[in-house]
C-alpha positions as CSV (number, residue, x, y, z in Angstrom):
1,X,114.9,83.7,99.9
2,X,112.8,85.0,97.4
3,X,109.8,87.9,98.7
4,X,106.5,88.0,96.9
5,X,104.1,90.7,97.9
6,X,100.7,90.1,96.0
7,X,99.1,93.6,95.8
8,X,96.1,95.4,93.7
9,X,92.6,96.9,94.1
10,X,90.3,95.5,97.0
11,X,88.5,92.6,95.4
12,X,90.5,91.7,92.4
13,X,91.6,88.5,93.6
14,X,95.1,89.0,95.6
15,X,94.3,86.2,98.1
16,X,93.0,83.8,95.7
17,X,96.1,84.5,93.9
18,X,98.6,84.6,96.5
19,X,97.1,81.0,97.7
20,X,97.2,79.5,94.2
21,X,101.0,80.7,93.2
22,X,102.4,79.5,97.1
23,X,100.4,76.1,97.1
24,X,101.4,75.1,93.5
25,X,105.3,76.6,94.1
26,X,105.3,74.8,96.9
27,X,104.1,71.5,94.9
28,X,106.9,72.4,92.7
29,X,109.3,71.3,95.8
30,X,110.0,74.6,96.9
31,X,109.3,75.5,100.7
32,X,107.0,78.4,101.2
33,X,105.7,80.7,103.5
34,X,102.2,82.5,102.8
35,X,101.3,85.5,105.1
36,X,97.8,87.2,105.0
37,X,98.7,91.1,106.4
38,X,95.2,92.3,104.8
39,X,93.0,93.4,107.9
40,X,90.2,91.6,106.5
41,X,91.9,87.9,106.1
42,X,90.4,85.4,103.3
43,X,93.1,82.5,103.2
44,X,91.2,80.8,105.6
45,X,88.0,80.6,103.6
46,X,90.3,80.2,100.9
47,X,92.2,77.4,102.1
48,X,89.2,76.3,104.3
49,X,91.0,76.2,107.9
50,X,91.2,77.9,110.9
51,X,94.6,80.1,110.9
52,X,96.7,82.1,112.9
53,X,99.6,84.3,113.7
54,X,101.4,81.0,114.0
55,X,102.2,79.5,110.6
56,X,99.9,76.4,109.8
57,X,101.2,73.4,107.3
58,X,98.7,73.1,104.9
59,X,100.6,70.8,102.3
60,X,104.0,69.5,102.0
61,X,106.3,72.5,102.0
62,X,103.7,74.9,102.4
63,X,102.6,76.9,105.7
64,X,100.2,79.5,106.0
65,X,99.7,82.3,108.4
66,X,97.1,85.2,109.1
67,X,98.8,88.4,111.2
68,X,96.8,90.2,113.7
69,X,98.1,93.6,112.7
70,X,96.0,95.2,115.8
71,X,98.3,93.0,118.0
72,X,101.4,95.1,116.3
73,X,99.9,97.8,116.7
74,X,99.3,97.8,120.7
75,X,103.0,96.0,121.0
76,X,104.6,98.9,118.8
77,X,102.7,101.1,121.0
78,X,104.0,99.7,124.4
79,X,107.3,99.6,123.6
80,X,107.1,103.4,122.5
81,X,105.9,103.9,125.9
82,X,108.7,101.8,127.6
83,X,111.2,103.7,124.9
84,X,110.0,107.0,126.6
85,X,110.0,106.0,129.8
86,X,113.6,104.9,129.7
87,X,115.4,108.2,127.8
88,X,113.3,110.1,129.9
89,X,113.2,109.6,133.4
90,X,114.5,112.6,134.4
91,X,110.9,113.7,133.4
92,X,108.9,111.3,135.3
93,X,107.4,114.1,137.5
94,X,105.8,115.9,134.2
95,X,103.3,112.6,134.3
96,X,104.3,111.8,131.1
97,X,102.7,108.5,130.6
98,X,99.1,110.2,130.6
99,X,100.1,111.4,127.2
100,X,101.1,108.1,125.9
101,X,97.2,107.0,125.4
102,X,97.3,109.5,122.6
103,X,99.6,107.5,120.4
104,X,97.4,105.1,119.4
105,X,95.5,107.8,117.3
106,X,98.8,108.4,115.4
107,X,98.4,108.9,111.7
108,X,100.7,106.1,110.1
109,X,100.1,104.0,112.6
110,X,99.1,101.0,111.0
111,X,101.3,101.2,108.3
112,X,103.8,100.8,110.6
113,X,102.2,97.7,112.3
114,X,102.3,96.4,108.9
115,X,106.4,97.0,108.1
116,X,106.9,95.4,111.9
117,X,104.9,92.4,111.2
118,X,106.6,92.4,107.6
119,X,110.5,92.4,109.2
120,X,108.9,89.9,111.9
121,X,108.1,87.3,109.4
122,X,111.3,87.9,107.4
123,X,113.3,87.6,110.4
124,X,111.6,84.3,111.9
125,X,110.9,82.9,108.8
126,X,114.1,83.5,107.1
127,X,114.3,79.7,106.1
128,X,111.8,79.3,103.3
129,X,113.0,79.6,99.7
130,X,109.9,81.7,99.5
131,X,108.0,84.3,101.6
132,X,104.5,85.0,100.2
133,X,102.3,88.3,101.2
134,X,98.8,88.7,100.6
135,X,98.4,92.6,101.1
136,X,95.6,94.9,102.0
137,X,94.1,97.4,99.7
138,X,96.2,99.7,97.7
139,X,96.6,102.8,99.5
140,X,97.5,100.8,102.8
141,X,100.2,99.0,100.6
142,X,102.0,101.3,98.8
143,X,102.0,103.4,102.2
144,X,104.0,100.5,104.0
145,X,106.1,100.0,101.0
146,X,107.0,103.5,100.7
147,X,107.4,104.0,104.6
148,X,111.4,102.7,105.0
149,X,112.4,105.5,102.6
150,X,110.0,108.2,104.3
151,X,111.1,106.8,107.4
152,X,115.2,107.3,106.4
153,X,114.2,111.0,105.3
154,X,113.1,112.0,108.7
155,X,115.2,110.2,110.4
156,X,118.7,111.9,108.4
157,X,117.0,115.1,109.3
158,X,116.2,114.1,113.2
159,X,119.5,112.7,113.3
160,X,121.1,116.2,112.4
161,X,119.1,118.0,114.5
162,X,120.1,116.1,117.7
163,X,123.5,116.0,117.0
164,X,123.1,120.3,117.1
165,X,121.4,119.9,120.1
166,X,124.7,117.8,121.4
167,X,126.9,120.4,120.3
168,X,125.3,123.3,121.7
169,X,125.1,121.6,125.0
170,X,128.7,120.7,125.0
171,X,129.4,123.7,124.3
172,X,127.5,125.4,127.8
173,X,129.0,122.3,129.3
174,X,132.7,123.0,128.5
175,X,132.2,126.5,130.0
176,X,130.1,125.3,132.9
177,X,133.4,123.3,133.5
178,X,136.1,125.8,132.6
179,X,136.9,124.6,129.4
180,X,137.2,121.0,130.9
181,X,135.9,117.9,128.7
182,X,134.2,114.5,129.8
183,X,135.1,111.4,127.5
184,X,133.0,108.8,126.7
185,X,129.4,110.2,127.0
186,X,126.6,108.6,124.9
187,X,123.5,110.1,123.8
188,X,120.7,107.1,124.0
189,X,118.6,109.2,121.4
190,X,121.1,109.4,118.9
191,X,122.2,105.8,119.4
192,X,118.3,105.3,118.8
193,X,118.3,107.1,115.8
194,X,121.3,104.6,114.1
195,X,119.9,102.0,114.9
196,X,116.9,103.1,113.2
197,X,118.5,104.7,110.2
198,X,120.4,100.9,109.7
199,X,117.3,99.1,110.1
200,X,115.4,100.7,107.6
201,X,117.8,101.0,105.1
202,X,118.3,97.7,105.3
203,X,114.9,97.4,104.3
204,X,115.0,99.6,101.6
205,X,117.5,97.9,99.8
206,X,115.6,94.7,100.5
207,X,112.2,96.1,98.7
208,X,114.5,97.4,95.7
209,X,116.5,94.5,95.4
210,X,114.8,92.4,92.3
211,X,117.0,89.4,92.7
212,X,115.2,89.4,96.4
213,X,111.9,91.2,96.4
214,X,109.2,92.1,93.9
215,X,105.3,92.7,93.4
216,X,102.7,90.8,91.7
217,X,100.2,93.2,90.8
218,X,96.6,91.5,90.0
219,X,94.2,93.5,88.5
220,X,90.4,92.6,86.7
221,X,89.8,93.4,83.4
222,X,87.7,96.9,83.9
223,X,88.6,100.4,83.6
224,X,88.3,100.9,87.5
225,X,91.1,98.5,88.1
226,X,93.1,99.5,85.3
227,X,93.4,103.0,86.6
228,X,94.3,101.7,89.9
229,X,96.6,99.5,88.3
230,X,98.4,102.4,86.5
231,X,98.6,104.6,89.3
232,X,100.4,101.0,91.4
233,X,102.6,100.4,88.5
234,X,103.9,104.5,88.9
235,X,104.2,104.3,92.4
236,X,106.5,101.6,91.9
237,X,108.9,102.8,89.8
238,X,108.9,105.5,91.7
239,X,110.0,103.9,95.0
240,X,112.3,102.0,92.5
241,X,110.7,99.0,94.3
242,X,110.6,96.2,90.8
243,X,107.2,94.6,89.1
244,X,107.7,91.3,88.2
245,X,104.3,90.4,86.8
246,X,100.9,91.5,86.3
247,X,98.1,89.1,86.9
248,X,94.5,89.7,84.8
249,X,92.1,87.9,87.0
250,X,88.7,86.2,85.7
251,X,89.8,87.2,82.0
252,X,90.5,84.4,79.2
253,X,92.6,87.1,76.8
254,X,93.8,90.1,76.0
255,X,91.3,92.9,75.9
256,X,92.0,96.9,74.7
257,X,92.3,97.4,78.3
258,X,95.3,95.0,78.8
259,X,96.5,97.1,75.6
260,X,96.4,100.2,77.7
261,X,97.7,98.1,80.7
262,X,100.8,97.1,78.4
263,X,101.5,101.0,77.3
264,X,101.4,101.8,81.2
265,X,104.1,99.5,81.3
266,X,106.2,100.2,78.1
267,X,106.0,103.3,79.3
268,X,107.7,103.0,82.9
269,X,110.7,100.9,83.9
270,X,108.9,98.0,83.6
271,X,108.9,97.4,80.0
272,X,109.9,93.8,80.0
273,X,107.0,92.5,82.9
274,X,105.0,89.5,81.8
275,X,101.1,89.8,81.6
276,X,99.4,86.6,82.8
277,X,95.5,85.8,82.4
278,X,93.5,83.5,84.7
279,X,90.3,82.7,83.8
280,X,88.3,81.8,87.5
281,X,84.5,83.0,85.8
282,X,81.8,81.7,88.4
283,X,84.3,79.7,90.0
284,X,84.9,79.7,94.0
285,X,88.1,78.7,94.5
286,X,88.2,77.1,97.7
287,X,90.4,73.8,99.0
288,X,93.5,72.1,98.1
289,X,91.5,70.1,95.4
290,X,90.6,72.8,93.5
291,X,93.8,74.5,94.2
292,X,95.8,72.0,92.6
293,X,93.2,71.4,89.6
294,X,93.2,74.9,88.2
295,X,94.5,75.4,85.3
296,X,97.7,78.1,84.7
297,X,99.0,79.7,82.0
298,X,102.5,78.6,81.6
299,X,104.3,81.5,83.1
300,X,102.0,81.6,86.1
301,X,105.1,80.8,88.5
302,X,107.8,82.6,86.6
């Protein structure tokens, strides 16, 4: 399985990308899943029908879905509650569930609905040869792509922490007993804590793994996406998380700016992406018609 995450300024043309590359892969006989995770969905204007969170076959090979990411975010939100509840019901008479309404004004918080409904889709949809995400906005994707590796720091360093707090309490236990132990004792916050540290490294590796994941990063030719464009392609390499194309939307050729796009990457680890133009000038690209009629550069679907 193959994971496509289509990402660049607000307005560039992710979606109308995203739709065109799964519709004609899928024409190419592969099976493929698109997944809008942008808060303000356009595949199904795009694609002109009504969609869900419940993938919809559009086309031989090809189903499309829309994610609710405020649903994630009120289901990661009650099972935090019921998380609480459970390793801490010795505290039950503190009222500790009045403070749980406070969550859901948790910086991060949507940028975690996004990585849930991410592994969701990966999990349940593991079949497809591809999986296809249209993403939101810049800043809310390279938040969500950067979270698994924020999210492993934390948790190393939580992890540690508890594990003191373990000793030191064995420790007053041992003398509370005479020097007595007690085998077989778990602590469900540490066991928590694995779990977690597993699961996102898991999907670390996954987002750095070129022969698995990679970005398509579509971009207009203006100066205000090519600085965004630049600051995407850094973040990247960064997160060591690999570019495997750069789409120039509504442009027919190489302009200077594509020149200063191609020095961004020279310059980074991504020397050896491909540059692709689409030209879409005054063109609303809605349907499977036009879909299928547009035409694309030769190494549209590389």
């Amino acid at each position: 399985m193959k994971v496509i995450f289509f990402a660049g300024k607000g307005g560039v043309g992710k979606s109308t990308n995203s739709a065109i590359f799964s519709y004609r892969a899928a024409l190419s006989g592969k099976t493929v899943l698109l997944n809008s995770i942008d808060p303000a969905h356009n595949l199904h204007d795009i694609f002109e029908k009504k969609l869900s969170a419940k993938p919809k076959e559009l086309a031989p090979g090809l189903k499309v879905m829309e994610t609710a990411l405020s649903d994630w975010v009120k289901k990661y939100l009650k099972e935090t509650e019921e998380t609480f509840k459970s390793v801490y019901k010795y505290q039950e008479a503190f009222n500790l569930h009045k403070y749980f309404k406070t969550l859901r004004y948790s910086p991060g918080l949507e940028e975690y609905a996004v990585l849930l409904a991410i592994k969701d889709t990966l999990r349940r949809y593991a079949e497809n040869d591809i999986i296809v995400f249209d993403t939101p906005p810049t800043a809310l994707t390279m938040k969500f792509l950067a979270l698994p590796q924020v999210n492993l720091l934390w948790l190393e360093e939580l992890k540690k922490f508890r594990e003191m707090i373990l000793q030191k309490k064995e420790i007053i236990e041992k003398i509370n007993r005479g020097n007595k132990t007690i085998g077989g004792q778990t602590d469900q916050i540490l066991d928590k804590l694995n779990s977690m540290i597993v699961e996102n490294s898991e999907l670390s590796e996954m987002l750095k793994n070129p022969e698995v994941c990679s970005v398509v990063l579509v971009k207009n030719s203006d100066s205000l996406s090519l600085s965004e464009s630049a600051g995407i392609i850094t973040e990247l390499e960064n997160l060591n998380i690999p570019l495997s194309k750069v789409i120039v939307n509504k442009c027919d050729e190489p302009t200077s700016l594509e020149e200063e796009l191609r020095k961004h990457l020279d310059a980074s680890g991504f020397k050896n992406t491909g540059i692709s133009y689409l030209s879409l000038h005054c063109r609303e690209v809605t349907g499977l018609d036009t879909l299928r009629a547009i035409e694309l550069p030769e190494d549209y679907l590389d």
